[in-house]
C-alpha positions in Angstrom: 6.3 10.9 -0.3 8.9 8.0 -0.2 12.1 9.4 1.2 14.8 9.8 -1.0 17.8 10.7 0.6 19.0 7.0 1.6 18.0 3.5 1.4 14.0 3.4 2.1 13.8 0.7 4.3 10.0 -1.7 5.1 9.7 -4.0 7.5 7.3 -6.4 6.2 4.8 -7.0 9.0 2.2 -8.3 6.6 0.2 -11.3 8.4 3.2 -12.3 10.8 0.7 -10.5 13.4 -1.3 -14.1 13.5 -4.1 -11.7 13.9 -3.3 -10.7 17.1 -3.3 -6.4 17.0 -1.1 -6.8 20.4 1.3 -8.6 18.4 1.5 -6.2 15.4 2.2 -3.8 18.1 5.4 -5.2 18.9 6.4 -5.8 15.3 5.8 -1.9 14.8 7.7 -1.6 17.6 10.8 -3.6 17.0 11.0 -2.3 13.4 11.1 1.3 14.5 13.7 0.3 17.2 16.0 -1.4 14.1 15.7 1.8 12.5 13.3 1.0 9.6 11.4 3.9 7.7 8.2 2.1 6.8 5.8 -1.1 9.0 3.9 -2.6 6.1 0.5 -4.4 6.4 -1.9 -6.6 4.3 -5.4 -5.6 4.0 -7.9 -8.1 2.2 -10.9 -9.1 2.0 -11.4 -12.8 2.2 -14.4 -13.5 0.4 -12.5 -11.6 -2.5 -8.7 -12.3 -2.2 -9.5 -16.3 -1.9 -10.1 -18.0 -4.8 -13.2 -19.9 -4.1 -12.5 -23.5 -4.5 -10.1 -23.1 -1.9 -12.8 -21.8 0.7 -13.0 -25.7 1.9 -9.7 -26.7 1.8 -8.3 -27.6 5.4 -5.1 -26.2 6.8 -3.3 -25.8 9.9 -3.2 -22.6 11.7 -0.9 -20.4 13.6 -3.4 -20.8 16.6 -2.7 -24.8 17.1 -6.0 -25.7 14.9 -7.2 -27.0 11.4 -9.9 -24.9 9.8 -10.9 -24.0 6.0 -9.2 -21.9 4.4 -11.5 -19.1 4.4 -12.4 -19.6 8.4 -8.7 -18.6 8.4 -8.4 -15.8 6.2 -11.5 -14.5 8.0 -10.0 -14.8 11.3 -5.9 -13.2 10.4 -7.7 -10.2 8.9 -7.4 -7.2 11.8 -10.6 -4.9 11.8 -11.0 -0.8 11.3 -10.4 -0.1 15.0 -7.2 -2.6 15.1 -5.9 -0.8 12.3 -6.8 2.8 13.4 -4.4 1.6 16.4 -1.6 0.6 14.2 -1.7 3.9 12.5 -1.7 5.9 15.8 1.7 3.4 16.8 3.3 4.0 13.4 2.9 8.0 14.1 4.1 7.6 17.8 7.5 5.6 16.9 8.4 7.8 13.7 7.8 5.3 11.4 5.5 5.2 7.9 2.4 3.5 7.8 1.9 1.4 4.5 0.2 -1.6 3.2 -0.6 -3.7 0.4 -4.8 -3.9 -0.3 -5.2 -7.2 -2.2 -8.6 -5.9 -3.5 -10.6 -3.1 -4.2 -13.0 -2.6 -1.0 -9.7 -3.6 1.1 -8.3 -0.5 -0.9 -10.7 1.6 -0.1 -10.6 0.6 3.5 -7.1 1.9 3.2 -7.5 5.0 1.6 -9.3 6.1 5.1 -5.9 5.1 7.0 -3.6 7.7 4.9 -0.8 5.6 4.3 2.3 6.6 3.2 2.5 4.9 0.2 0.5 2.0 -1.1 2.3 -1.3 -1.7 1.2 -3.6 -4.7 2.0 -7.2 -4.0 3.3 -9.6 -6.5 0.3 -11.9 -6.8 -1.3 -8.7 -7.8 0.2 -7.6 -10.5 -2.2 -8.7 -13.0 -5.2 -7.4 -11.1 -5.5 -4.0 -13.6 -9.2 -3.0 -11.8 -7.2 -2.9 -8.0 -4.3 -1.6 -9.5 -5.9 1.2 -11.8 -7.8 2.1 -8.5 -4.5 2.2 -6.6 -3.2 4.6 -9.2 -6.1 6.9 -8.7 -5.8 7.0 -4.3 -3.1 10.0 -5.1 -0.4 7.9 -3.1 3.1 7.0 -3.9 3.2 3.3 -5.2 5.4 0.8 -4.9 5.1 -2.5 -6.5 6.9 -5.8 -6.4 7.4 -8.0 -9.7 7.7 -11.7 -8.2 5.9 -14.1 -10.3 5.9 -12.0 -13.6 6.7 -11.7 -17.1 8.3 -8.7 -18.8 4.9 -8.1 -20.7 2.7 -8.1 -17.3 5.6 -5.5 -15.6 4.7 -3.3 -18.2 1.3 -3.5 -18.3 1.2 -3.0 -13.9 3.5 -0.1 -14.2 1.3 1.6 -16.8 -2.2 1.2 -14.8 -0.3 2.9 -11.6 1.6 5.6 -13.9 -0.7 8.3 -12.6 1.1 8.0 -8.9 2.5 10.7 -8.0 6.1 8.7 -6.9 6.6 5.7 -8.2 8.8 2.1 -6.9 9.8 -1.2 -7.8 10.7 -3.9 -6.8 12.9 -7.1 -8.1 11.2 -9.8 -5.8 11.5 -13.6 -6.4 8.0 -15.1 -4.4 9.4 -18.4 -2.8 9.3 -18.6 1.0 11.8 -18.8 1.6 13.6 -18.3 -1.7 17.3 -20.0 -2.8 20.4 -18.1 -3.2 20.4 -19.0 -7.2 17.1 -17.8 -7.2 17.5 -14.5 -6.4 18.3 -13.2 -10.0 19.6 -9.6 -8.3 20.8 -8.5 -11.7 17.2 -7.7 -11.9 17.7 -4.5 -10.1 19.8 -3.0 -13.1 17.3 -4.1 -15.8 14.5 -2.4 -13.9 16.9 0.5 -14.2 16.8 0.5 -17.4 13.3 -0.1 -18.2 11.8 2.6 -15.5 14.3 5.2 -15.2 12.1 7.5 -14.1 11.1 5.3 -11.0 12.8 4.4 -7.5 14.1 0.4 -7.8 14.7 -1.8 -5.3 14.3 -5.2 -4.2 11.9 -7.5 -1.9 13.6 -10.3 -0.5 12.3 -13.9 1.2 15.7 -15.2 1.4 17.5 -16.9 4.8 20.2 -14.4 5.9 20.5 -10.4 5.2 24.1 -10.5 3.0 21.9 -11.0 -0.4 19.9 -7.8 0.5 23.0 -5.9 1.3 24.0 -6.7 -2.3 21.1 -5.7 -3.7 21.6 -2.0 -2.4 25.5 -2.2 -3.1 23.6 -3.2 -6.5 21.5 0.2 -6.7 18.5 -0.8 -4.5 16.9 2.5 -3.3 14.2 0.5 -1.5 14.7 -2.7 0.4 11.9 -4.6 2.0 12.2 -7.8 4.5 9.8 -9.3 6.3 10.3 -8.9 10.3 9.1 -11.7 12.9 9.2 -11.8 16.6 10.3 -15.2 16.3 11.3 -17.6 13.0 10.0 -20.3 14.6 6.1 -19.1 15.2 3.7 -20.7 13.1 2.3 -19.0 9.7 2.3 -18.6 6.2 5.8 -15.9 6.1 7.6 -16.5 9.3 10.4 -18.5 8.0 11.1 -16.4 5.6 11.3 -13.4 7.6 13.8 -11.9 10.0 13.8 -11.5 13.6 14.1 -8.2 15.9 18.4 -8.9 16.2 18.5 -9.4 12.6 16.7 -6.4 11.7 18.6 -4.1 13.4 22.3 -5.3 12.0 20.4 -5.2 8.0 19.6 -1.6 8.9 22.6 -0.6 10.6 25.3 -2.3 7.7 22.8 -0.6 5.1 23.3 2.9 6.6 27.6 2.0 7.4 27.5 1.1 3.2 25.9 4.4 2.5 28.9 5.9 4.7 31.7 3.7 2.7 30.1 4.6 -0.3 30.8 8.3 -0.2 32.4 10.0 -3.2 33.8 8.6 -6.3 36.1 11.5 -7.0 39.9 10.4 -6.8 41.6 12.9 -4.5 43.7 12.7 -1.6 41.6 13.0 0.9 41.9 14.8 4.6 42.2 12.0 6.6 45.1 9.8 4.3 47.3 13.9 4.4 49.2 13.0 7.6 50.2 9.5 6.9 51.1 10.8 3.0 53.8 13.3 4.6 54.8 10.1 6.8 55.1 7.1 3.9 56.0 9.4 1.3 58.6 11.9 2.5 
């Protein structure tokens, strides 16, 4: 089960691995070192997930050459035994295993893994035969609403209802996403509409001070995509953060759930000397 007791925290590894297992690894790695609770992964299966007039379509790659589309979906997807490795690295540095399967047989390949929870991306939301499927795989859910109406939040939420925890997410999918984009007043109507659910936010924004927000907002779960470097080529990597950056998000997230502390007025024990000094 998603932990409740503070701020869950993903680090969004998704396809910043450029396919590389070694490099997923590291990302594992450095988001257990920041002090993250979950690694998050994409599973999918290409000849599903991409649509297929775009099979042909030519595009530049992280590994310094064009290919179609496909070719390159084909060749970022990690295999069973890359994965079963990730898993084993997840357990070994305290940190959830999770992912987001973007069809059903890349579902099913992850209900073999046993992750902790089961991540519904935004662009599939609207998929109701994955995401009745993923509401049957007896794992906590977590789903991100980028990219949709109030109508299509309902209807996802519904087809996962049978989870036995669920989360979501206020998420706007631009990469990287502007300021005035961010809509973080989201968080409180998700409140609202899903009390019965753990809300949070997914963001692709530059910088970390919009995510603190969000949980001085009421964000229970936060997820930011981690990179080893900004600058790498690939679909997410500029909208991600880096090792360094990681590590101060989690650390002011945990020093806010510190300041946060009690809203009872009192007089508290550390303010008695200094009262007996400034008051008389």
């Amino acid at each position: 089960m998603i932990r409740t007791d503070r701020t869950y925290i993903i680090a969004e590894i998704g396809i910043n691995h450029n396919g590389n297992v070694n490099t997923a690894l590291d990302l594992i790695y450095e988001a257990a070192e920041a002090g993250c609770d979950a690694a998050k992964f994409q599973i999918r299966t290409p000849e599903l997930s991409l649509p297929k007039e775009m099979w042909d379509v030519r595009r530049d790659t992280p590994w310094g050459e064009t290919m179609s589309y496909i070719d390159y979906r084909r060749r970022i997807e990690l295999s069973d035994s890359d994965y079963r490795r990730i898993v084993d690295a997840c357990y070994a540095n305290y940190i959830d295993f999770a992912a987001s399967p973007w069809d059903v047989p890349a579902a099913l390949r992850l209900v073999d893994l046993d992750p902790a929870f089961v991540k519904v991306a935004s662009a599939s939301l609207t998929d109701m035969l994955l995401l009745q499927r993923i509401g049957r795989m007896g794992k906590p859910v977590i789903m991100s609403t980028g990219m949709s109406t109030l109508s299509e939040v309902y209807r996802a939420y519904h087809a996962i209802a049978t989870a036995p925890q669920l989360g979501i997410l206020a998420c706007t999918s631009a990469y990287p996403a502007k300021t005035e984009d961010l809509h973080l007043n989201r968080i409180h109507t998700l409140k609202e509409m899903f009390p019965e659910a753990l809300v949070g936010y997914s963001g692709h924004e530059p910088g970390l001070w919009t995510t603190l927000c969000a949980v001085a907002m009421g964000a229970r779960i936060v997820e930011r995509h981690i990179t080893l470097d900004r600058s790498m080529k690939g679909s997410d990597h500029g909208a991600s953060v880096e090792p360094k950056g990681f590590q101060l998000l989690v650390r002011e997230i945990r020093n806010f759930e510190q300041a946060r502390g009690s809203g009872e007025i009192q007089v508290h024990e550390c303010e008695k000397k200094d009262l007996k000094r400034l008051r008389g």
